[in-house]
N, C-alpha and C positions, 0 to 999 in steps of 0.2 A: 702446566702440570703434566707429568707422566702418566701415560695411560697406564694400567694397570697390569696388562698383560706385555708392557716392553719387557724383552730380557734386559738386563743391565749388564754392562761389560766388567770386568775385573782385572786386576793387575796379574791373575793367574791366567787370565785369559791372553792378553799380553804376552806372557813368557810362552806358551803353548803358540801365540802365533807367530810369534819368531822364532822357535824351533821349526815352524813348516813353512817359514818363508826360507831360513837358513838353508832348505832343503833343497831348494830349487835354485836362491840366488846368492850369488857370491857377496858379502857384506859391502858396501858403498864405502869410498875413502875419509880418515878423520884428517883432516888439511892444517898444520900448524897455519896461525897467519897470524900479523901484525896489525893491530886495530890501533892504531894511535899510540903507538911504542908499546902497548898492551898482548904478551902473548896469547894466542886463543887459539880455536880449532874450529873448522868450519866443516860441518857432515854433508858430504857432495851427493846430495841425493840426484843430482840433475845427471848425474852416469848411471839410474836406471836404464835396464831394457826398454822404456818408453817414456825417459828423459823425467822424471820425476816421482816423487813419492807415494803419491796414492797407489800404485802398485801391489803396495803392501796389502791395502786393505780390500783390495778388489779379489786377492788372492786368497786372502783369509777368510773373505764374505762366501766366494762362490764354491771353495773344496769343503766348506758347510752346510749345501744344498743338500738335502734329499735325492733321492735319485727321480723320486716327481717330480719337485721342482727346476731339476736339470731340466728334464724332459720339456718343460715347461719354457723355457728362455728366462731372461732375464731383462731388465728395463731400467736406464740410468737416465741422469740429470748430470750435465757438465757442461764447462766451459772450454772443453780439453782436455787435461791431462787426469781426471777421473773415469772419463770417457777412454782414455785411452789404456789405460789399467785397465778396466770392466772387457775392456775389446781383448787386450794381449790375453787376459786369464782365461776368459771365456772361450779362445781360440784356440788355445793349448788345450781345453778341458772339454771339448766338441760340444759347447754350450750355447744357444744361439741370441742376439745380443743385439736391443734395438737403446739406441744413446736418443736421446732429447738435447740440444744443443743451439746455444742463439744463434740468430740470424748471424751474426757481427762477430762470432770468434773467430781468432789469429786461423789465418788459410790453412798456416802449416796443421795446427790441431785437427781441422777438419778432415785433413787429408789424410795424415798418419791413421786416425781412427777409421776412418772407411777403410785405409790399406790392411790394415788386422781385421777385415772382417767383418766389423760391426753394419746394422744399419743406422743411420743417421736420419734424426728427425726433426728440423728446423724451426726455432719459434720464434718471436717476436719479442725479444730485449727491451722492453721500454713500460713508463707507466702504463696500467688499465686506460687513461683518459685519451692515452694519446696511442691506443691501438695496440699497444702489447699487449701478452699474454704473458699465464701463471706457467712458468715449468713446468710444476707440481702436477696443477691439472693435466697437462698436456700429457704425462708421463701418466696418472691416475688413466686418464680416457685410455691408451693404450692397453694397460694392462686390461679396462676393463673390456675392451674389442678383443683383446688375443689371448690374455692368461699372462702369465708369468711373474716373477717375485721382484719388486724394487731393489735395486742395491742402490741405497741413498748415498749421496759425495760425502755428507760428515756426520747423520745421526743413525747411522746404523749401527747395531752394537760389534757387530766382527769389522765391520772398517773401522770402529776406531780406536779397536783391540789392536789389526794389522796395523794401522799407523804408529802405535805408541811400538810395535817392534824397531823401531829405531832409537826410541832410547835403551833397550837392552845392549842393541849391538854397538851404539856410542859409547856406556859404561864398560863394556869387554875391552873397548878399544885405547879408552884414554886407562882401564886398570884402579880405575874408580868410578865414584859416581859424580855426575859433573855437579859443580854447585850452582848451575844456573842452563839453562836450554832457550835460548832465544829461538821462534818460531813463527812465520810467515803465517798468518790467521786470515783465512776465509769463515768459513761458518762454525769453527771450533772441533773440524776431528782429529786433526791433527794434535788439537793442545789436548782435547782431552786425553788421546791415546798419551802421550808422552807424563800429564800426569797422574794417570797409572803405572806407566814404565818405569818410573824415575821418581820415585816418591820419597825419595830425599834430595829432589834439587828442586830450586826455583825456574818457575816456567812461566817466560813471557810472552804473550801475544803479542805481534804484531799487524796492523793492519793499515789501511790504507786511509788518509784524513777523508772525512765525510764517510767513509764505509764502515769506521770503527764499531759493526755492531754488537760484536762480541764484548769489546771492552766495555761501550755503554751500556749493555745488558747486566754484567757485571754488575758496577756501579750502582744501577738501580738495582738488583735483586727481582729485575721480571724482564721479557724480552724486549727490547727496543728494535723499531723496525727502517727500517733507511725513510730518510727522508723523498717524496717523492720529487724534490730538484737537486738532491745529490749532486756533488762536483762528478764532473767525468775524471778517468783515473786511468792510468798504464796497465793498473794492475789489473787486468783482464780475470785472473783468476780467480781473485779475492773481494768478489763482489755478489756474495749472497745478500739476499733481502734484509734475511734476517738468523739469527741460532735459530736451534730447537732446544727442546724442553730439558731434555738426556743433555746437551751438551751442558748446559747452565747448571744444570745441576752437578756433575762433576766439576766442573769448574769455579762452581762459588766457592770462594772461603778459603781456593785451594792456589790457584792460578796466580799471579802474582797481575796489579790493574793493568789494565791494557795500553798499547803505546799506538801513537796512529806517526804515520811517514809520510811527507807530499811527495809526489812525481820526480823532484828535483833531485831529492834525495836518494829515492830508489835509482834514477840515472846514474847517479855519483859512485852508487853501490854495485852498479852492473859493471861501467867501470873499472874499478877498484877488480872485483872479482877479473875480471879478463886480462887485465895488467898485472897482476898478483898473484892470482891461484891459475890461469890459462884456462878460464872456464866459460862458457856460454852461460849467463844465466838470464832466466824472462823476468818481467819488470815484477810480476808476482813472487818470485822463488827468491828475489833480492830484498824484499821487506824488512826481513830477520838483519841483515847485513845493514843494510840504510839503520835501522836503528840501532846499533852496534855503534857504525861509523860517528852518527849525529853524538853520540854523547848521550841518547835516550832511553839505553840501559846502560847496567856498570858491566865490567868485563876484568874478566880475569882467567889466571890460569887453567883454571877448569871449567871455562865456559865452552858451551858447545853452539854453533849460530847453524843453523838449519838451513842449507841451500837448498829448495824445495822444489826448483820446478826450472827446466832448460831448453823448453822449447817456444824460444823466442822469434818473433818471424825476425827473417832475414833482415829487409828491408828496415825495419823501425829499428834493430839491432845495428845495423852500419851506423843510421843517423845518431842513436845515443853514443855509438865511440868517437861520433866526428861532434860530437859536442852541439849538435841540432838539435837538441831535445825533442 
């Protein structure tokens, strides 16, 4: 249930925040590409200034601060590449910027985010039973030591106003509106921003098998939360516990059911992207792609598949093109 005093985001909010992202960044490429003799277009978000999409919304959240809450800092949750939005924005805007991040995220993420700035604050990836800790908490206890406002990875309402600013600037580019947006799903801000942005096309989640929590939240009509022996997964990025309340609730009724991808698949899709489009992409940001390629959405000429995120380590990137999974 939504708490009462959430603001809720709008599709006018949307267009307003891609006019101030347009302001700063130059629009990301729409990539014709061949999906099975099917033509399509792929939105290269992984050529952000910090290799991925959340960008948008880290920029949108914090040029919305009060000038107290500037004063104040800021405090995120990520695996990466929200982390590293929150750090680029915050950096540009002399904002000060403590990230929550698990033990076990890709080096490069780590690193890039301490390089812009940010501080980094390590926690513990794993069940309660077995000695993990709650992000959530971790980042709550902070604020509640130092002050400062959350900028949540996917239920804030200006992050996932700034994320849905990539379906305006995809609609400018294909000269319509697409009649389908395939999209890399972690905790739903991404979908939900896009179905505000795009609210005459079909938007599909993608997500990783056993993480589909979005889609199973869907399905049921209440949150569903990951199981606590979940498969392990590539997808580094796309493994929240669970939605929140704002996300489900834009997304019911509206989103199209959710598709989940194994490992294999997104391998095939990183692949594919590197041999085809000459692009880096991380095994999270290729989701949208793997289910394209599988046959697990339809595709056509006004589809648009969402590369979301390019900051792959090194290392696990060689093995997936040498076919070492």
């Amino acid at each position: 249930m939504i708490q009462a005093d959430v603001r809720i985001p709008t599709g006018e909010g949307v267009v307003a925040a891609a006019d101030a992202i347009a302001a700063i960044l130059p629009p990301t490429p729409l990539l014709p590409v061949d999906i099975n003799g099917v033509h399509a277009w792929a939105k290269a978000e992984v050529l952000q200034p910090v290799g991925a999409f959340k960008i948008r919304g880290a920029w949108w959240r914090l040029i919305n601060l009060s000038p107290e809450e500037r004063a104040a800092g800021v405090v995120a949750v990520s695996s990466g590449n929200h982390a590293q939005g929150v750090a680029w924005a915050a950096r540009r805007l002399g904002i000060r910027a403590a990230i929550v991040m698990p033990h076990d995220a890709p080096q490069v993420k780590l690193d890039n985010t301490k390089a812009l700035g940010a501080e980094v604050v390590l926690y513990q990836r794993a069940p309660k039973e077995q000695g993990g800790e709650d992000r959530d908490e971790v980042a709550a206890n902070l604020i509640e030591q130092r002050g400062g406002t959350l900028v949540h990875a996917f239920a804030d309402p200006w992050v996932i106003e700034g994320q849905g600013s990539a379906a305006i600037e995809a609609a400018a580019q294909l000269g319509r509106a697409p009649s389908r947006i395939i999209t890399c799903c972690g905790g739903g801000g991404l979908a939900a921003g896009l179905v505000l942005g795009a609210p005459d096309s079909a938007i599909h989640p993608v997500e990783p098998v056993g993480w589909d929590m979005v889609g199973q939240s869907m399905a049921a009509g209440a949150i569903v939360h990951a199981a606590p022996d979940a498969p392990k997964t590539i997808c580094d990025a796309l493994q929240p516990n669970a939605t929140k309340p704002l996300n489900l609730s834009l997304l019911q009724g509206r989103a199209e059911p959710g598709v989940a991808v194994t490992d294999a698949e997104v391998r095939d899709a990183q692949r594919f992207a590197f041999a085809h489009l000459r692009l880096v992409v991380e095994p999270g940001g290729a989701a949208a792609l793997a289910a394209a390629l599988a046959g697990k959405v339809p595709v056509d000429d006004s589809t648009v598949i969402m590369l979301t995120g390019g900051n792959a380590d090194p290392a696990a990137f060689a093995r997936t093109l040498a076919g070492a999974g």
